[in-house]
C-alpha positions as CSV (number, residue, x, y, z in Angstrom):
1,X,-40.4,50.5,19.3
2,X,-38.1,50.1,22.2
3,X,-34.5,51.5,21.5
4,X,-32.8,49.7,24.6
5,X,-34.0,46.3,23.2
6,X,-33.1,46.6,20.0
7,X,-29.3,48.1,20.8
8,X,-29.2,44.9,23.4
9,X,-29.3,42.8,20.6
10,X,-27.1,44.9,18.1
11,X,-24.6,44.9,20.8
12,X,-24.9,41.1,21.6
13,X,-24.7,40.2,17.5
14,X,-21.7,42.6,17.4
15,X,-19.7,40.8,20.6
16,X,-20.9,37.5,19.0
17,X,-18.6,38.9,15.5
18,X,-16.0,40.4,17.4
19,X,-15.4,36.7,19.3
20,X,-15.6,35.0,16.4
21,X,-13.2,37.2,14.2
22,X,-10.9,36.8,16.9
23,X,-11.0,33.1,17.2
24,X,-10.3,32.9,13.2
25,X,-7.4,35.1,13.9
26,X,-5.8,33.1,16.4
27,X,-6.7,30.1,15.3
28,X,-4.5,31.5,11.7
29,X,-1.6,32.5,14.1
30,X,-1.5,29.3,15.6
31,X,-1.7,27.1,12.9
32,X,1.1,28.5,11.3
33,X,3.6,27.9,14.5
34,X,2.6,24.7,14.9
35,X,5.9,22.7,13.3
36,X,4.9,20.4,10.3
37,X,5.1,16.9,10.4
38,X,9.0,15.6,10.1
39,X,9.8,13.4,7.0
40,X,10.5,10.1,8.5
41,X,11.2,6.3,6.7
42,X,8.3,3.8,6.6
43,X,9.6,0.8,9.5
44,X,10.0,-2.0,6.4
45,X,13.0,0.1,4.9
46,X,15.9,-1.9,4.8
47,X,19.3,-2.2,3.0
48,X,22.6,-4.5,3.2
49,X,25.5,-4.7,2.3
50,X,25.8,-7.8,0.2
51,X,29.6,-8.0,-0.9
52,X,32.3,-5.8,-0.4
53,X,36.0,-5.8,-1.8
54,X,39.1,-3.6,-0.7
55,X,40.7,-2.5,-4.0
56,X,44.1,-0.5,-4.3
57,X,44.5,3.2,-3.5
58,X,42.4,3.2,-0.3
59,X,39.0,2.1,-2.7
60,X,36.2,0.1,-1.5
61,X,33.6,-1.6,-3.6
62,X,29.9,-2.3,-2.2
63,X,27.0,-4.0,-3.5
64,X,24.1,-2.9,-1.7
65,X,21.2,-5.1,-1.5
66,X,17.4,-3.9,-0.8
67,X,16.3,-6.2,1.1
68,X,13.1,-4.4,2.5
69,X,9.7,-3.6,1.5
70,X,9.7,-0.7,0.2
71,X,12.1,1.5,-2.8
72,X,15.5,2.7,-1.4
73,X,16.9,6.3,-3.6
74,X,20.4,6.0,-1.8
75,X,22.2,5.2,1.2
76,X,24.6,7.5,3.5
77,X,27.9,5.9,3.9
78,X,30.7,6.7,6.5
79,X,33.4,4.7,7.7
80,X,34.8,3.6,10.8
81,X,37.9,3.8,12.3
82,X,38.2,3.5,16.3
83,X,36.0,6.1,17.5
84,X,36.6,8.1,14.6
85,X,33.4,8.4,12.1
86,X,33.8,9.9,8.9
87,X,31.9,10.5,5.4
88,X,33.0,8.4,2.5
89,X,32.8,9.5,-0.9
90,X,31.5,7.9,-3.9
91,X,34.0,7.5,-6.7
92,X,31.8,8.7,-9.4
93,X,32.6,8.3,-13.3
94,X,31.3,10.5,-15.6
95,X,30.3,7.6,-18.1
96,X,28.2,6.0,-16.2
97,X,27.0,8.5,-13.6
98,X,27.0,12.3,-14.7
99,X,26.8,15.4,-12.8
100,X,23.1,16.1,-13.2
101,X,21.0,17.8,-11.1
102,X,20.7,15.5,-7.9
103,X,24.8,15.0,-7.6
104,X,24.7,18.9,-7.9
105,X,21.9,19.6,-5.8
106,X,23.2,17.5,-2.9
107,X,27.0,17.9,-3.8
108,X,27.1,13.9,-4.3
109,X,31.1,13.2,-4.7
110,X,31.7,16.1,-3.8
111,X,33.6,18.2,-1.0
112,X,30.7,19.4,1.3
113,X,31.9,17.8,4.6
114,X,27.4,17.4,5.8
115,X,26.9,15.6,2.7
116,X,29.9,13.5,2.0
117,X,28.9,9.9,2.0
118,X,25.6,10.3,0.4
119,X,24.6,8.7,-2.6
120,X,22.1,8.4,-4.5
121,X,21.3,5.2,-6.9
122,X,21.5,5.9,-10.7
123,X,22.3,7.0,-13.5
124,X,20.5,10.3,-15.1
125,X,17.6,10.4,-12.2
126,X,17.0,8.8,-9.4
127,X,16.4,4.7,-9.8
128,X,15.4,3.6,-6.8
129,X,16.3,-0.4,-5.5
130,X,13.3,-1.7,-5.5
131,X,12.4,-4.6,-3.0
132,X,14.0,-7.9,-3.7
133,X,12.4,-10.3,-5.9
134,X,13.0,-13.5,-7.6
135,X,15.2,-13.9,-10.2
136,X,15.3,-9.7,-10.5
137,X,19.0,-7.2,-10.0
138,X,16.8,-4.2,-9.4
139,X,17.1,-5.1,-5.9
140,X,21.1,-4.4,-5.8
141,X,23.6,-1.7,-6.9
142,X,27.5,-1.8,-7.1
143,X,29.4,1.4,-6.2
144,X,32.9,2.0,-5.5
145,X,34.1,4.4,-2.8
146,X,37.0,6.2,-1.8
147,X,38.5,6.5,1.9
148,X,41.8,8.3,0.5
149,X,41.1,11.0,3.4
150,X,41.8,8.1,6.1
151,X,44.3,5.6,5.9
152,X,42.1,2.7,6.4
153,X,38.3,1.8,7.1
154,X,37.8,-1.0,10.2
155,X,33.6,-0.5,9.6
156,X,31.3,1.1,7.1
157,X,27.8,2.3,8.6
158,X,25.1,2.6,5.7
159,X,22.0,4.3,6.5
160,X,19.3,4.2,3.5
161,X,17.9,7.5,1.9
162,X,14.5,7.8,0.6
163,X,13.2,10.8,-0.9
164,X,10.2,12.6,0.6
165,X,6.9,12.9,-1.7
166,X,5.8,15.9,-0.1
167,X,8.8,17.8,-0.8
168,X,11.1,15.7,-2.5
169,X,14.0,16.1,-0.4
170,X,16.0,13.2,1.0
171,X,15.4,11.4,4.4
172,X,18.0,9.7,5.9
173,X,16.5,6.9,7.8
174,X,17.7,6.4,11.6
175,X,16.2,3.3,13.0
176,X,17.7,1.6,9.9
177,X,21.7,1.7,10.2
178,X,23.4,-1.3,9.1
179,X,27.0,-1.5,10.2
180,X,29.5,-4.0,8.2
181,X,33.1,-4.9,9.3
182,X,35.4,-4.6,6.7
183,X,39.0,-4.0,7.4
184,X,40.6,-2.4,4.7
């Protein structure tokens, strides 16, 4: 038997293992720095503002309306006044909407400056507006908010939220920002 033939071809099947083994390798390392796809809204979500009302002691209450196609969780709300943009908070009643997990999670009502604004429809979970049909009010949702921090509101900017169903974070959605003239 010829020894240089047969330790040609043990060294060609080894490269050939080698090369592969590497490719798996890199192809591993690569993989993982590729960034995942960002969360983003579907293009037929849509939300308004259907009626709003100044009440006393810097309060404003909104009835959002879905009027898109698919379910809204919540909406980001800030107010406008000149150039200045700001958060408003949701005046939140413990009767009818309890500190559960998703006010807690996302400090809903409460004092963190990044979130301050957002809210998220319901009662003990999240009860999303679903799109408007005839003769239904699942498509609409009353909430009162409070500007007390400013003292008054020319504009409110409402953004929907919809909650991811990979992850099930929120996304605010940015090609859907509705912005309503109020002047409180």
């Amino acid at each position: 038997m010829n020894n240089k033939a047969l330790s040609l071809i043990v060294s060609y099947v080894l490269l050939i293992i080698i090369a592969i083994s590497i490719s798996i390798i890199v192809f591993g390392a690569l993989k993982t720095m590729v960034p995942k796809q960002k969360p983003a809204c579907d293009e037929g979500v849509s939300i308004i503002i259907k009626k709003f009302e100044c009440l006393p002691e810097y309060k404003l209450n909104i009835t959002f309306q879905n009027k898109g196609l698919f379910e809204v969780e919540g909406v980001y709300v800030r107010g406008i006044n000149g150039e200045r943009v700001f958060g408003i908070s949701p005046v939140l009643n413990s009767d009818v909407y309890p500190i559960n997990e998703y006010t807690r999670e996302y400090n809903i009502g409460g004092t963190n400056q990044a979130n301050k604004g957002m809210f998220i429809f319901g009662k003990q979970s999240i009860h999303a507006l679903s799109p408007q049909k005839a003769n239904s009010n699942l498509d609409e949702y009353t909430q009162i908010f409070d500007y007390s921090a400013e003292s008054s509101v020319e504009s409110v900017k409402i953004q929907p939220i919809v909650f991811d169903e990979e992850t099930n974070e929120p996304v605010v959605c940015q090609e859907a920002i509705i912005t309503q003239r109020v002047d409180c």
